[in-house]
C-alpha positions in Angstrom: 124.6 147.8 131.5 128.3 149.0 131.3 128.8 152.7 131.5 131.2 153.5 128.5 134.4 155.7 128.9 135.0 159.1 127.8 137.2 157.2 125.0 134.5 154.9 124.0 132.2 157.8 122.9 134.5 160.1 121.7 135.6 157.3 119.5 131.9 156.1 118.6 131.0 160.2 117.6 134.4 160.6 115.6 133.2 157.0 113.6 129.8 158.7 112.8 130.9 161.8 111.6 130.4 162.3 107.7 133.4 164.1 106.0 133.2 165.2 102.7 134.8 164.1 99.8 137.3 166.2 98.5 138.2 166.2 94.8 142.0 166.0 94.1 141.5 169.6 92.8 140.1 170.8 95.7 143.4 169.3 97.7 145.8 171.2 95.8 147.3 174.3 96.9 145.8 177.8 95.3 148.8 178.0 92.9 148.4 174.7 91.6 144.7 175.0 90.9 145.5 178.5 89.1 147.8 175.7 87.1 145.5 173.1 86.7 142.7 175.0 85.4 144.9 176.3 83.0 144.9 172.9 81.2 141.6 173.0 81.8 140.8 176.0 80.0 143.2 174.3 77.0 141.2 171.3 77.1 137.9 173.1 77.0 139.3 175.5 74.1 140.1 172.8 72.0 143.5 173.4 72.1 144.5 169.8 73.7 142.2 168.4 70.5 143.8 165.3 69.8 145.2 164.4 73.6 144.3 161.4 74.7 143.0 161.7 78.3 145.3 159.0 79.1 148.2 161.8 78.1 146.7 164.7 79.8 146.6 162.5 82.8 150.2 161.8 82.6 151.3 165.3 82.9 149.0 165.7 85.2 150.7 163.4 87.7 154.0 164.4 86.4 153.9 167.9 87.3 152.2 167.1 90.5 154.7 164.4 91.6 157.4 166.9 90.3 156.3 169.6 92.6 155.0 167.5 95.7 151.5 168.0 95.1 148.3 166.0 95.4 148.3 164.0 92.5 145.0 162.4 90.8 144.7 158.7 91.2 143.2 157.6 88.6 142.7 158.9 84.4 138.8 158.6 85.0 139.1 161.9 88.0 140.8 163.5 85.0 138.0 163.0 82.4 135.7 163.7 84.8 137.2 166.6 85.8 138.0 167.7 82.5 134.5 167.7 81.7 133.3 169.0 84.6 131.3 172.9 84.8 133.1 175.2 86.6 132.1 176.2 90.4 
């Protein structure tokens, strides 16, 4: 049997590893989560009755692109975010 290289299991051990998923939330930087869930809190109040989650989305990714922040990749991390308890 071949003896393997340092490389080989290095590589082998870094394919095995399990990261965790992040949200998109969890990516963002503290000042735009203090941001975000203050359209969360909006959302939750009520006061966003009316937005489609489609349009919440939208500004979502706008103010994210417009900032160079993580942005959400698709409107179904938004509704389930949205809807989502708080941690």
């Amino acid at each position: 049997m071949p003896k393997k290289s340092a490389l080989q299991s290095v590589v082998q051990a870094v394919g095995t590893i399990q990261r965790p998923k992040r949200s998109w939330f969890s990516r963002l930087p503290t000042e735009a989560q203090v941001e975000m869930s203050e359209v969360k809190r909006e959302w939750l109040s009520g006061a966003l009755q009316g937005a489609p989650i489609v349009t919440v989305y939208r500004g979502i990714v706008a103010r994210c692109t417009e900032v160079g922040w993580h942005a959400p990749e698709a409107e179904q991390t938004i509704s389930r975010w949205l809807r989502s308890p708080d941690k």
